[in-house]
Structure formats: structure tokens, C-alpha cells
C-alpha positions in Angstrom: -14.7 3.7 18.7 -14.8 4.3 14.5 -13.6 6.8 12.5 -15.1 7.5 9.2 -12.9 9.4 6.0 -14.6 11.2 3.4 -12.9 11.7 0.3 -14.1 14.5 -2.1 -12.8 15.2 -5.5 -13.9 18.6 -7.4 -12.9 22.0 -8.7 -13.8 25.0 -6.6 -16.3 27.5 -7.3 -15.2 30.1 -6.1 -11.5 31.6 -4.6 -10.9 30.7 -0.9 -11.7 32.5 2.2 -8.8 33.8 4.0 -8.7 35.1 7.4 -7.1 34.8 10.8 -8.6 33.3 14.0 -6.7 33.2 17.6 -3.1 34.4 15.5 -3.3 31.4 12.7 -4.1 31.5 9.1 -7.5 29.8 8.4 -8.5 29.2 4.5 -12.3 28.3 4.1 -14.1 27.1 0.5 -16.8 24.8 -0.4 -16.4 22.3 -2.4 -19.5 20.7 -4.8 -19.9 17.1 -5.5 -22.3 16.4 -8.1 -23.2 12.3 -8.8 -22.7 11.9 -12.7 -23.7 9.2 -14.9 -23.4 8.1 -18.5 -26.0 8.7 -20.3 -25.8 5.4 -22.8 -28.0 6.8 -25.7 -26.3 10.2 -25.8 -23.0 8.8 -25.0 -22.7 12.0 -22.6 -21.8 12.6 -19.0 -25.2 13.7 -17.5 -25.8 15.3 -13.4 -28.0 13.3 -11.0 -29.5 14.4 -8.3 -28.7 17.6 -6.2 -25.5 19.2 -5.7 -23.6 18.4 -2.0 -21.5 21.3 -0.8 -18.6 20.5 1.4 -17.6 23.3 3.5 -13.2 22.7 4.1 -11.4 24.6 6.8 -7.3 24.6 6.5 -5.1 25.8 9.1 -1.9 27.5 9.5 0.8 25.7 6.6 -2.1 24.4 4.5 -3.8 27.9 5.3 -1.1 29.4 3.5 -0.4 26.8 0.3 -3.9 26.9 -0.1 -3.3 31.1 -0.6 -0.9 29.9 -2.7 -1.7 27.8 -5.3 -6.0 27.5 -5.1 -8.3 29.4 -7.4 -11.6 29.6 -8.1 -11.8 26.6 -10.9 -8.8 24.2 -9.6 -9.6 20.7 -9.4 -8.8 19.5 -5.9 -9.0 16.0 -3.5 -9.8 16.7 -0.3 -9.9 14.2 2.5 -11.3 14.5 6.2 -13.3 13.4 8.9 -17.2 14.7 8.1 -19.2 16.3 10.5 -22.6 17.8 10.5 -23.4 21.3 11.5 -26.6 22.3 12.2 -27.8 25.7 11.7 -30.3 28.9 12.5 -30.4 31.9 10.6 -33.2 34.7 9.9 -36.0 31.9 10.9 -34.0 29.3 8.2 -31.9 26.2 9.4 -29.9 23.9 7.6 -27.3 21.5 7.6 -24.0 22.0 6.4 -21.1 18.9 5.7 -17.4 19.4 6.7 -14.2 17.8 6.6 -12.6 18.2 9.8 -9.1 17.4 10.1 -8.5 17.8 6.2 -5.8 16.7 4.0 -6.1 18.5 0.0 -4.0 18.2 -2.9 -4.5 19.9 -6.8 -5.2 17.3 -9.4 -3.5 17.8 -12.7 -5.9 18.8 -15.5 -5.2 16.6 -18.4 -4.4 19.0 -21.3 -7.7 19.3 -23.8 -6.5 18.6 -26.9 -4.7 15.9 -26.8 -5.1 12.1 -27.1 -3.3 9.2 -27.3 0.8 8.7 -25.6 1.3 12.6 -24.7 -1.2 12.4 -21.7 -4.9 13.5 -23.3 -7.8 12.8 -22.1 -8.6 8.8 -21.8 -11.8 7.0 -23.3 -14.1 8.4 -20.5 -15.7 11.4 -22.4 -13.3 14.0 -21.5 -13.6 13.6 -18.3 -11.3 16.3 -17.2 -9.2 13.9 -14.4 -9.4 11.0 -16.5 -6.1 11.3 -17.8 -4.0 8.8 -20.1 -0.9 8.1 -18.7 2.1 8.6 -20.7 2.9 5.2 -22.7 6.5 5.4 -24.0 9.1 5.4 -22.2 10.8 9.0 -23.2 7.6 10.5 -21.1 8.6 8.7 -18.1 12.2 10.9 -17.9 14.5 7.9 -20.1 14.7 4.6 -19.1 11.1 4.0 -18.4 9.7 2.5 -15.3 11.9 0.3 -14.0 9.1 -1.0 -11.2 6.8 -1.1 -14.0 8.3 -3.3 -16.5 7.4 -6.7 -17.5 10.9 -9.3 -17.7 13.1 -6.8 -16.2 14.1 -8.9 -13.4 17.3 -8.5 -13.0 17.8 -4.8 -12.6 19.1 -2.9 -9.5 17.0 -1.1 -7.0 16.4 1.9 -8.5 17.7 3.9 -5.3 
């Protein structure tokens, strides 16, 4: 037996479906991965190749924080088992990919604007989830990162 995982990262192009099916909340979207590469003489982000559309199904709980919080532009990771669905329509057929089983979350949009320590975009072209991390310590909350600094040895769990 294998299992495969897909993992798609991409904002959606339009708002999700909702509807009910047997009495529990269903949200649908697609989701488009485009392959993108640097283009070294331009120094810009260029499109390769054609567009894959990821068709997502959440149920129930997810159903209804998708109805929540996702919107036609939102940058979102979606993971899930992919299946293939064949179909037939008006003498057309096609193939469509979907996650099955999906897990989603919203990635954070690094703020456009800004560089540098307050969290712009990094050194990838603007890549819009290519975010800088914050890199003083008064971003982290005070104290900075206890698991994350060098020497500090001797200091308590932090929990």
C-alpha cells in the first residue's frame, strides 16, 4: 500500500462555493498552481508552462472556517491526497485534480512596502510569501527567542 500528499500553495481566484450535501456544510474552490522561474536577464519572476487547477472540497468545521475567513485573492496551503476525475460533458471530457482528505491554512501576506527587520518582503523579488522574518528581538514579543538563541544555554524551559 502507498499514500501520496500533495501540497499546493496559491491564492484563490475566486470566492468559495458553499452548499450542503446529506445535512453537512461542503465549501468547494480551485486552486491554480502556476511553475515560476527567474528570469536571470530581467531579474523578474516569469510563468512557465500551463496553469494546474486543483479543485479542494472541505467539509463540515473546515466548511464553515473556510466561509469564514477565505476570499477570492487569499493566499492559502492546501494539503491532500490527489485523485484524478475523469469527465464527460456536451461531447468534451477532461480531467480534473483533487485533494481528497484536505488540510488548508491562510498564509500571511508580507506587508508591500516594507523591507529590512519589520517583516518586508525578503530578497526573492517580492515574492508575496517570501517574507523576512522579524530580526530583533522586540518583534519577537521581548525576550527574543529563547530556542533560537546562540550561547543561551543555561536558561529554563520556556514552559
Amino acid at each position: 500500500m502507498s499514500k501520496a500528499t500533495m501540497i499546493v500553495e496559491g491564492f484563490l481566484s475566486a470566492d468559495p462555493e458553499f452548499r450542503e450535501a446529506s445535512g453537512k456544510a461542503v465549501a468547494n474552490f480551485s486552486l491554480p498552481h502556476q511553475a515560476r522561474r527567474l528570469n536571470k536577464q530581467s531579474n523578474q519572476w516569469e510563468d512557465v508552462g500551463d496553469t494546474l487547477w486543483v479543485r479542494v472540497a472541505l467539509w463540515e468545521g473546515d466548511a464553515e472556517l473556510a466561509r469564514e475567513h477565505l476570499s477570492k485573492g487569499v493566499l492559502v496551503r492546501v494539503e491532500g491526497e490527489p485523485v484524478l476525475k475523469s469527465w464527460e460533458r456536451d461531447g468534451k471530457s477532461g480531467t480534473n485534480l483533487e485533494l481528497k482528505f484536505a488540510s488548508w491554512s491562510i498564509i500571511p501576506r508580507a506587508e508591500r512596502g516594507s523591507q529590512g527587520r519589520s517583516g518586508g518582503a525578503s530578497a526573492r523579488n517580492d515574492e508575496p510569501w517570501a517574507a523576512t522574518p522579524p530580526a530583533d528581538s522586540d518583534a519577537l514579543g521581548g525576550g527574543g527567542d529563547v530556542w533560537n538563541t546562540p550561547g543561551n544555554f543555561s536558561d529554563e524551559t520556556p514552559f
